[in-house]
N, C-alpha and C positions, 0 to 999 in steps of 0.2 A: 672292274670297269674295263671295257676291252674299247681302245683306240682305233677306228679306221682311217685310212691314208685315202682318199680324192686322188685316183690318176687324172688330170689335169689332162686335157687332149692338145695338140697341136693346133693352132687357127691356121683357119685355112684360106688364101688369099684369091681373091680375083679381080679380075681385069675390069675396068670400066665398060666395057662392051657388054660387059655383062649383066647389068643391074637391070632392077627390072620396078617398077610404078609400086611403090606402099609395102616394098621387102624394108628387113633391118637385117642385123649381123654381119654387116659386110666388112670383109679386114681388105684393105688395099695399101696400095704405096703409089704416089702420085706426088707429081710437082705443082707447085702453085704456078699460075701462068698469069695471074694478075690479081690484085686486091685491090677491094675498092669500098672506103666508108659510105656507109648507108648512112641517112640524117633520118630521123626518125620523124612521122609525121608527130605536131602537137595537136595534144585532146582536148580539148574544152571538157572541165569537169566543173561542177558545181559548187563541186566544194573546195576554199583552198587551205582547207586544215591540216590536208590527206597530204602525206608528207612524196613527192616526187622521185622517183627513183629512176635513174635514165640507166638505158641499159647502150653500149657501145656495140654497131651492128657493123659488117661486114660482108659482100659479095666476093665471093672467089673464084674464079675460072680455075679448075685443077682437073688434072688429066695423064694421061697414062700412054703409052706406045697406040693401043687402040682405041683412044678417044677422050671427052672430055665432057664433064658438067659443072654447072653453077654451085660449089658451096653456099652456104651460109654461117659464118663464122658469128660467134656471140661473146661480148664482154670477153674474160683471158683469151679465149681460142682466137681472136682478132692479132692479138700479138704475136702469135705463132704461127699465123698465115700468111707470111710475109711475101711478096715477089719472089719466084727465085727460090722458095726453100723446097726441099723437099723432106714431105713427112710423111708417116703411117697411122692411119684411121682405122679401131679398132672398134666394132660393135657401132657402127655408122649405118644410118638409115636416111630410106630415100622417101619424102616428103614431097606432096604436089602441090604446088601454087599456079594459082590461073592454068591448070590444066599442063602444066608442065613438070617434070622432075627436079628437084631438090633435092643435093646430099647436105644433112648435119649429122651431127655430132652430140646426144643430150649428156645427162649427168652417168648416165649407164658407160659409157665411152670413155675412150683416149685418145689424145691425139699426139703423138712424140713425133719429134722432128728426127729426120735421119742425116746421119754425119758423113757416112762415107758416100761415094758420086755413087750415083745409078746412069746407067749407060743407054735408057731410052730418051727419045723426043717426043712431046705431045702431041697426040694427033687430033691437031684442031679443025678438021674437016669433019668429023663425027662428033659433033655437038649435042648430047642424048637430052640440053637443055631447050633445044630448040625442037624436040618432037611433044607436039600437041595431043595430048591422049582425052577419050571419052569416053565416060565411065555408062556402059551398055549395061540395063540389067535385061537377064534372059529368062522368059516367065518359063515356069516351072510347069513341070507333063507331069 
């Protein structure tokens, strides 16, 4: 029985200017710039046998030297998005709501908070949550 060793490749990180509508695998490092609990709307369900499970929701502005978009933190990841921290999102993908982008985070992911300073400022004038995108489809020749 012969063992092979997985070379493991390096991730490769980019910048928030870079993301782009419905990609995943994004490694970045970004500062949280604000967090803000979500209250979940309530459902009218019929039945109240069905046992409720509330899940804790979270908006995050986080952002990089070139720019910045709306996390969405869920249950743990909400506690480690704190104001002020800065962390690194591995295998993060960008999600569209009402025709905007969303970066999360799912169970594929990590999110580790980083300890030692990082030396940029967020650049909150390139908000890539406030670009309105429309999904064109182009008939085929």
């Amino acid at each position: 029985m012969s063992t092979t060793t997985v070379q493991k490749t390096k991730p490769v990180f980019v910048k928030v200017d870079e993301l782009k509508p419905g990609k995943s695998g994004y490694n970045l490092t970004v500062k949280v710039v604000e967090s803000n609990p979500v209250t979940p709307a309530i459902r009218k369900s019929g039945s109240l046998t069905r046992p409720f499970r509330t899940s804790r929701i979270a908006e995050c502005l986080i952002g990089d030297d070139t720019g910045c978009i709306l996390f969405t933190a869920r249950n743990d990841q909400v506690d480690v998005m704190r104001t002020g921290a800065t962390v690194t999102l591995r295998n993060a993908k960008i999600d569209m709501f009402k025709d905007t982008m969303r970066m999360a985070v799912d169970k594929w992911g990590l999110i580790q908070v980083v300890t030692d300073p990082v030396s940029f400022e967020v650049n909150r004038q390139n908000n890539l949550s406030l670009v309105e995108y429309e999904l064109v489809t182009v008939p085929v020749q």
